[in-house]
Phi, psi and omega in degrees: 000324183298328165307309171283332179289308169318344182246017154274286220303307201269346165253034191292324186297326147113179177336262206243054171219064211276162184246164146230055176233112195279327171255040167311116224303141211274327176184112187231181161338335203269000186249152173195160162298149176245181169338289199310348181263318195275297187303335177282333193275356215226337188281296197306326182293315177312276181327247206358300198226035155080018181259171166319122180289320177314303190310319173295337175280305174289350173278301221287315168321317199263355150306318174261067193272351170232114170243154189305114206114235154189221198251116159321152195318292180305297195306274193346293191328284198316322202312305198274006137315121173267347174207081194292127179229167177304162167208045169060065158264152135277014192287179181278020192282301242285309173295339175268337194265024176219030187271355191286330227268336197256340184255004206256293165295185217234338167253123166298357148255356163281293199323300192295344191255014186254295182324333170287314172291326111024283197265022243215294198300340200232282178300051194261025167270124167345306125006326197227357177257284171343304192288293227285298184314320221240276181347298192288320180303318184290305160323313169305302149325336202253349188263002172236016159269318179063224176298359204238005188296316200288334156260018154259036196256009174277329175273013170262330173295311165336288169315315174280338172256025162275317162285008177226353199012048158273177211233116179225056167277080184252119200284107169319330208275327170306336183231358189294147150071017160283121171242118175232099205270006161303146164329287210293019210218286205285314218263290164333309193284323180302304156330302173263022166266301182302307181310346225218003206249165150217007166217178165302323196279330178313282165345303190289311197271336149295305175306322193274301226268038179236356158100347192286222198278097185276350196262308195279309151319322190259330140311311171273356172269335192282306185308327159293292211308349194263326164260357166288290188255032150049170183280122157300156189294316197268342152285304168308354188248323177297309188276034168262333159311334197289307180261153175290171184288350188272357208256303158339306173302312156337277185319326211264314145339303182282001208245318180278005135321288223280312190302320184295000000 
């Protein structure tokens, strides 16, 4: 989970200033959390203490209503709704907000149907219940791999385009400087990063400079990267200045759940 608020945090600067530049400054004043941090810290409280996930993504936004970037149009709509309903998206929120859902069960069918519920109050077009499923199996595949996962990670991709049947034979040139906000546009592409990667930071840093959608990519490229080559302490440390305390407080909760 931490992964993905890190590969929000670090392409948040960015969004709509894209870099192709791989060794770009990692983190400055110029960084902040988006939509995507608030919304993952918002799944994880939903574990934590038994809420409803829709209820919980909408209490936490309008705690954050301008966040950096802000809310996409249609999301905005839902946010900002006193009786907030789905509205058939595929867009990539649904992949980036469900990574809590792959460290929290124990089974790969409580993952897929938890993932699903995830992406469910808002994101309920196949498409987008799909990217949440395939984000999270792969995170899963890589957390019962454990330490030996960076040397699997060809039969966890396997797996994921056999349940998702995206084609993430990916050409660079084909996706650089593409900004795309659907699963099926996002989730591939993620997916073929993780191919091409060897480390968590290797990972973050191939998703932001590659141009695109960077916050969000670099959330869901941080969230697998993170159960494969786990974080270093001193990246994982950094970014808690980044977030208020209560989204900290989240965090530091959920990782001592799963951990006992």
């Amino acid at each position: 989970m931490i992964g993905a608020i890190i590969g929000d945090i670090v392409g948040s600067r960015w969004e709509f200033n894209p870099t192709n530049d791989y060794g770009f400054e990692w983190l400055s004043d110029r960084n902040g959390y988006t939509d995507d941090t608030i919304c993952t810290v918002a799944v994880a409280d939903a574990l934590l203490h038994g809420r409803d996930f829709g209820e919980s993504i909408h209490d936490w936004c309008n705690r954050y209503p301008n966040p950096m970037g802000g809310y996409g149009g249609r999301f905005a709509q839902w946010v900002h709704s006193d009786n907030p309903q789905p509205y058939n998206s595929f867009g990539n929120g649904s992949a980036m907000r469900v990574s809590p859902v792959a460290h929290w069960y124990k089974h790969i069918d409580e993952v897929l149907d938890a993932a699903a519920a995830t992406a469910l109050p808002s994101h309920n077009h196949d498409e987008g219940i799909k990217g949440a499923q395939t984000v999270a199996l792969a995170i899963f595949r890589a957390l019962q791999f454990g330490e030996q996962a960076p040397d699997h990670i060809g039969e966890i991709l396997k797996e994921c385009v056999q349940f998702s049947g995206y084609d993430i034979n990916i050409n660079k040139s084909d996706v650089i400087n593409r900004f795309d906000e659907t699963c099926q546009g996002t989730v591939p592409v993620a997916l073929w990063i993780i191919g091409i990667s060897n480390s968590f930071e290797d990972a973050v840093r191939k998703a932001v400079s590659l141009g695109a959608d960077a916050d969000t990519l670099g959330a869901i490229v941080g969230s697998i990267a993170e159960a494969i080559w786990g974080i270093p302490l001193n990246i994982r440390k950094s970014i808690k200045s980044f977030l208020p305390e209560e989204m900290n407080d989240i965090v530091i909760e959920f990782y001592e759940m799963i951990n006992r």
